[in-house]
LUMMARZA-38559 format. One record per atom (N, C-alpha, C): residue in three letters; x, y, z. Coordinates in steps of 0.05 Angstrom, whole numbers, plus 5000, padded with zeros to 4 digits. Example, Ala and Ser with C-alpha at 12.3 -4.5 7.8 and 13.67 -1.06 7.14 Angstrom:
Ala, 5264, 4886, 5156
Ala, 5246, 4910, 5156
Ala, 5264, 4934, 5156
Ser, 5257, 4955, 5142
Ser, 5273, 4979, 5143
Ser, 5258, 5001, 5157
//
This chain:
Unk, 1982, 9603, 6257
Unk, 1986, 9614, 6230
Unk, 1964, 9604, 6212
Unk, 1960, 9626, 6192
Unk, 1930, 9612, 6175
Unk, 1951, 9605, 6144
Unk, 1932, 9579, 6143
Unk, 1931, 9564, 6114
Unk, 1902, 9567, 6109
Unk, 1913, 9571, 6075
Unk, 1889, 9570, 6052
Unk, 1885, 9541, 6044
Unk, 1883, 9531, 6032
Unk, 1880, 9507, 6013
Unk, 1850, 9507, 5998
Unk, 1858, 9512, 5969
Unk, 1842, 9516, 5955
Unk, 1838, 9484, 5946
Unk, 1807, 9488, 5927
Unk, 1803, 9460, 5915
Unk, 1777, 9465, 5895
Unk, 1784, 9438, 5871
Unk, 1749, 9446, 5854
Unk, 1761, 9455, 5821
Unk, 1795, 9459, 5815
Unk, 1794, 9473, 5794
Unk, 1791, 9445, 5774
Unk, 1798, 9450, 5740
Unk, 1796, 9436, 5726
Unk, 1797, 9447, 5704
Unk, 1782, 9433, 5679
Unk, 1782, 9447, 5647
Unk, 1750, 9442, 5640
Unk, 1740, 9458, 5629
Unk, 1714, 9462, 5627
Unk, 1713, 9476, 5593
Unk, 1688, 9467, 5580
Unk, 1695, 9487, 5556
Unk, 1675, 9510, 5563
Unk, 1681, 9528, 5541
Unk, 1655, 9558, 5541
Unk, 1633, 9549, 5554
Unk, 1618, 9569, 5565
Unk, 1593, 9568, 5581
Unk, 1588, 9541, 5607
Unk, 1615, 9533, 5610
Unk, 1612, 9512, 5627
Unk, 1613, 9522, 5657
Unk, 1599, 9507, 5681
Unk, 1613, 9522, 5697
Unk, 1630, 9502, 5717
Unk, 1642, 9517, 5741
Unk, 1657, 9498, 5760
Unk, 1653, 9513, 5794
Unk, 1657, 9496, 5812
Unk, 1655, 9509, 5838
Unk, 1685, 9506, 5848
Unk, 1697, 9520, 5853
Unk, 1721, 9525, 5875
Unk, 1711, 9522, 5909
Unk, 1729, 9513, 5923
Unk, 1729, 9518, 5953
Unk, 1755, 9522, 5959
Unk, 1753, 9542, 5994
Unk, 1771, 9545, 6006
Unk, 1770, 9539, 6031
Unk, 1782, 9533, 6040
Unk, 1781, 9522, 6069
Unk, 1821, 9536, 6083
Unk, 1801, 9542, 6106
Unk, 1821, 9564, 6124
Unk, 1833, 9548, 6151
Unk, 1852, 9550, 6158
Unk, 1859, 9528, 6178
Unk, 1878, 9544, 6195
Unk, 1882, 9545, 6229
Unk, 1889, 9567, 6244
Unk, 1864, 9579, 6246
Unk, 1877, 9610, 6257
Unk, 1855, 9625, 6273
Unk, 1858, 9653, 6253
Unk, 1843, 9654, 6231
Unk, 1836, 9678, 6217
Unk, 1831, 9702, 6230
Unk, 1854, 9723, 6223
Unk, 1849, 9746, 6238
Unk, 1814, 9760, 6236
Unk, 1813, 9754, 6212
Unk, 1784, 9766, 6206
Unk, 1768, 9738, 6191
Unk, 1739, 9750, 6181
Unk, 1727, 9734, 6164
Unk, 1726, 9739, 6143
Unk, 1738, 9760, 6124
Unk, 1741, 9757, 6100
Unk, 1762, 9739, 6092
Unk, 1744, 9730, 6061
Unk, 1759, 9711, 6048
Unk, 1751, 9715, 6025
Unk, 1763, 9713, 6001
Unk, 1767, 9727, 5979
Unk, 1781, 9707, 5953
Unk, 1777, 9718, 5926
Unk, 1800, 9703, 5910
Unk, 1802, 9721, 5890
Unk, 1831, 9717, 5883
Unk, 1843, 9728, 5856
Unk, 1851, 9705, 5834
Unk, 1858, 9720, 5813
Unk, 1870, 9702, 5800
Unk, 1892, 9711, 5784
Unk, 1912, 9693, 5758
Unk, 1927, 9700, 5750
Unk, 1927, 9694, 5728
Unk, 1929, 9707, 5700
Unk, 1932, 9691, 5674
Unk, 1957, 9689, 5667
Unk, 1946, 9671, 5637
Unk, 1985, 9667, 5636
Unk, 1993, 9698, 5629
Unk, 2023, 9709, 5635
Unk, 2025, 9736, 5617
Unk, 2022, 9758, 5642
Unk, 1998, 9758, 5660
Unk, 1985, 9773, 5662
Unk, 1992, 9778, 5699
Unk, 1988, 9806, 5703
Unk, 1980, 9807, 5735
Unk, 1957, 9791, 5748
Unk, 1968, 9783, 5772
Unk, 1951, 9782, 5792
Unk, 1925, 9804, 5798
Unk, 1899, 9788, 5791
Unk, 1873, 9810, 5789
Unk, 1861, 9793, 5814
Unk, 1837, 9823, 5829
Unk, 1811, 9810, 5843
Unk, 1796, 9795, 5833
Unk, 1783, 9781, 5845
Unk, 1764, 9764, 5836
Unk, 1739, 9768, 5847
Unk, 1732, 9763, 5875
Unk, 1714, 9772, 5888
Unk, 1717, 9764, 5922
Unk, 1707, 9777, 5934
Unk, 1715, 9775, 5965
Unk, 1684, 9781, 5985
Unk, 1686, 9762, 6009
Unk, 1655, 9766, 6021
Unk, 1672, 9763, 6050
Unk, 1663, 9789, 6065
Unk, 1661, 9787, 6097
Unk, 1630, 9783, 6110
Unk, 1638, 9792, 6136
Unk, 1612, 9792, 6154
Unk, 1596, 9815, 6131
Unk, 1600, 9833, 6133
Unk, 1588, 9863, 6122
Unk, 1581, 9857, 6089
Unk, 1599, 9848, 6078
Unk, 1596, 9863, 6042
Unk, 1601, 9844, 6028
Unk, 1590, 9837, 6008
Unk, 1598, 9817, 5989
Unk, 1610, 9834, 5964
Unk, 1643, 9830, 5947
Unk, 1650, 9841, 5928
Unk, 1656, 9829, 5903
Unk, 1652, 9840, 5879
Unk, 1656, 9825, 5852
Unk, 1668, 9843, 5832
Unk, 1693, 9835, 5822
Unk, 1700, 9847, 5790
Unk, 1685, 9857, 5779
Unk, 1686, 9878, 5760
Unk, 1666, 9874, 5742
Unk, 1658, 9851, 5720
Unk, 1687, 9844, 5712
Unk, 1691, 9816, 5687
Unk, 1675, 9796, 5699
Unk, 1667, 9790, 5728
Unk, 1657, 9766, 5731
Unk, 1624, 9775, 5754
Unk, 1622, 9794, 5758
Unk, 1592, 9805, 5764
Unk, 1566, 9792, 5749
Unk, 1550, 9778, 5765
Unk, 1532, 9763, 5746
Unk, 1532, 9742, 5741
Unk, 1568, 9730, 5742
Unk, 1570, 9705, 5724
Unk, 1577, 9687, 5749
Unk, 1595, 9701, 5766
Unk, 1617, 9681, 5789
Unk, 1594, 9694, 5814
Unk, 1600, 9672, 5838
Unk, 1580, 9682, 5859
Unk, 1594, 9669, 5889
Unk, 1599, 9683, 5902
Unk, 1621, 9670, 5924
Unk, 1602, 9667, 5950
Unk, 1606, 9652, 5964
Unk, 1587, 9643, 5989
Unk, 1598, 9627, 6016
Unk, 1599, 9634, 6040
Unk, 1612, 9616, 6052
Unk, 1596, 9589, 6053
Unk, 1617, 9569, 6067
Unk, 1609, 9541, 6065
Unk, 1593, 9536, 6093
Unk, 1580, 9518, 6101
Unk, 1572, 9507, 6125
Unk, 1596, 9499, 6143
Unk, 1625, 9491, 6139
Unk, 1641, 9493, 6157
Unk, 1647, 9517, 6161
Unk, 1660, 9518, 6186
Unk, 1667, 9548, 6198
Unk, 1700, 9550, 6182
Unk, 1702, 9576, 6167
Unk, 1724, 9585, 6150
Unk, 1727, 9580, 6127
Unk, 1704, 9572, 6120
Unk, 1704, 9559, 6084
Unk, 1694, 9575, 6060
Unk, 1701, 9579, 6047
Unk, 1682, 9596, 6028
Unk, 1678, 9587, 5998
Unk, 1663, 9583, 5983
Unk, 1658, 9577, 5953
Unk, 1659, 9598, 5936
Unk, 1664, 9590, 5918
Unk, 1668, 9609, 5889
Unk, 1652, 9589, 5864
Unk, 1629, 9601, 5867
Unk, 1604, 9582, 5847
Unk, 1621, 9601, 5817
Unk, 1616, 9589, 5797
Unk, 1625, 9606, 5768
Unk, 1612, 9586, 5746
Unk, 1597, 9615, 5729
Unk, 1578, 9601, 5718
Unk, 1593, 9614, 5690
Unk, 1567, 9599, 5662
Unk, 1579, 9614, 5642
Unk, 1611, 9624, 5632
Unk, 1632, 9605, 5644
Unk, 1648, 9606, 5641
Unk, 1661, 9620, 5612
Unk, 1681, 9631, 5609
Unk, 1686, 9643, 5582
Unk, 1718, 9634, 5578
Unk, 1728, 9635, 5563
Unk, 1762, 9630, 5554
Unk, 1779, 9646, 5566
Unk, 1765, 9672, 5574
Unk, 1786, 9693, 5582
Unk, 1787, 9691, 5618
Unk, 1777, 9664, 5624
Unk, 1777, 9664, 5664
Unk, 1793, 9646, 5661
Unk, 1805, 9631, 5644
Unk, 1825, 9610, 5648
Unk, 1848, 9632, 5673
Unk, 1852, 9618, 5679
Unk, 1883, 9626, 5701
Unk, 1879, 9597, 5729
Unk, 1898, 9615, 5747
Unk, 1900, 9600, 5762
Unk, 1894, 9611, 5791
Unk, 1870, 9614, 5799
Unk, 1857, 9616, 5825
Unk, 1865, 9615, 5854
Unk, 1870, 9637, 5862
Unk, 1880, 9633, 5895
Unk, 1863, 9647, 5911
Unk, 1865, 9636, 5932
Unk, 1845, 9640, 5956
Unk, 1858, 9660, 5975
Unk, 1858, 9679, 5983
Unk, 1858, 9703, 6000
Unk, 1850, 9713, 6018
Unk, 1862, 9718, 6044
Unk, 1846, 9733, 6073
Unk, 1872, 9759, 6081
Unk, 1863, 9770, 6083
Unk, 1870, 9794, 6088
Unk, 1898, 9788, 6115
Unk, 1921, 9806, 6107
Unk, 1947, 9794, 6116
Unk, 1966, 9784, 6094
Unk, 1960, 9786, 6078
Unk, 1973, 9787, 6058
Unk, 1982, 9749, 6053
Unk, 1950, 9733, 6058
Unk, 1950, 9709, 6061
Unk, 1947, 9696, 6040
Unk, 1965, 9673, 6027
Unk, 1945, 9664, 5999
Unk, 1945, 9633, 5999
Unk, 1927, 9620, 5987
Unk, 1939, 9591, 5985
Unk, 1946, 9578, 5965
Unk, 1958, 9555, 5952
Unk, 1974, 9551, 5934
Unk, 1964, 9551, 5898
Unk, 1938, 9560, 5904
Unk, 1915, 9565, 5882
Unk, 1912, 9534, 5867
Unk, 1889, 9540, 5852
Unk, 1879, 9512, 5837
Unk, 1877, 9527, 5800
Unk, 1885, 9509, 5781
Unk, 1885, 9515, 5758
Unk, 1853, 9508, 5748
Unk, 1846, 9531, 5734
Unk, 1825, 9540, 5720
Unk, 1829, 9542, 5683
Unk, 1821, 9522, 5671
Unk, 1825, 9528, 5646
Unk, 1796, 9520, 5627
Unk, 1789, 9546, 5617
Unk, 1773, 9546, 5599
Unk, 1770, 9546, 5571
Unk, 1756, 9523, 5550
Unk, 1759, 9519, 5526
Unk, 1747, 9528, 5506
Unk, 1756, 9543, 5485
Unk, 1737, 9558, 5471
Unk, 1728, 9530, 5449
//
């Protein structure tokens, strides 16, 4: 069975940035790995997701957030730059299967 375990969140003010990781543990049906997030209030949104093939981005964070796998096998980063007030939420890591892991809190200071 696959576990997520995210890591990296924190509080940062405006234009600050922060790196997230994920790390995948079991045997991932595939290699995508992905994150969403959640604000307070709010639905569960994409964030951005990278397989073998395609790398994908929100529009809200296109430019700013930049996702990459890691040098271990199943890992992936979530670089985020320029941080803004409105990415505060709380970050979960995603692979297809309807997999998530227990997310890391993201809060940004205006």
């Amino acid at each position: 069975q696959v576990q997520l375990v995210e890591s990296g969140g924190g509080s940062v003010q405006a234009g600050g940035s922060l790196t997230l990781s994920c790390a995948a543990s079991g045997t991932p049906v595939t290699l995508t790995l992905g994150w969403h997030r959640q604000a307070p209030g709010k639905q569960r949104e994409f964030v951005a997701q990278t397989s073998r093939y395609s790398t994908l981005y929100s529009d809200d964070v296109k430019g700013r957030f930049t996702i990459f796998p890691g040098n271990a096998k199943n890992t992936v980063y979530l670089q985020m730059r320029d941080l803004k007030p409105e990415d505060t939420g709380i970050y979960y890591c995603w692979t297809p299967g309807d997999i998530w892991g227990q997310g890391t809190q993201v809060t940004v200071s205006s």
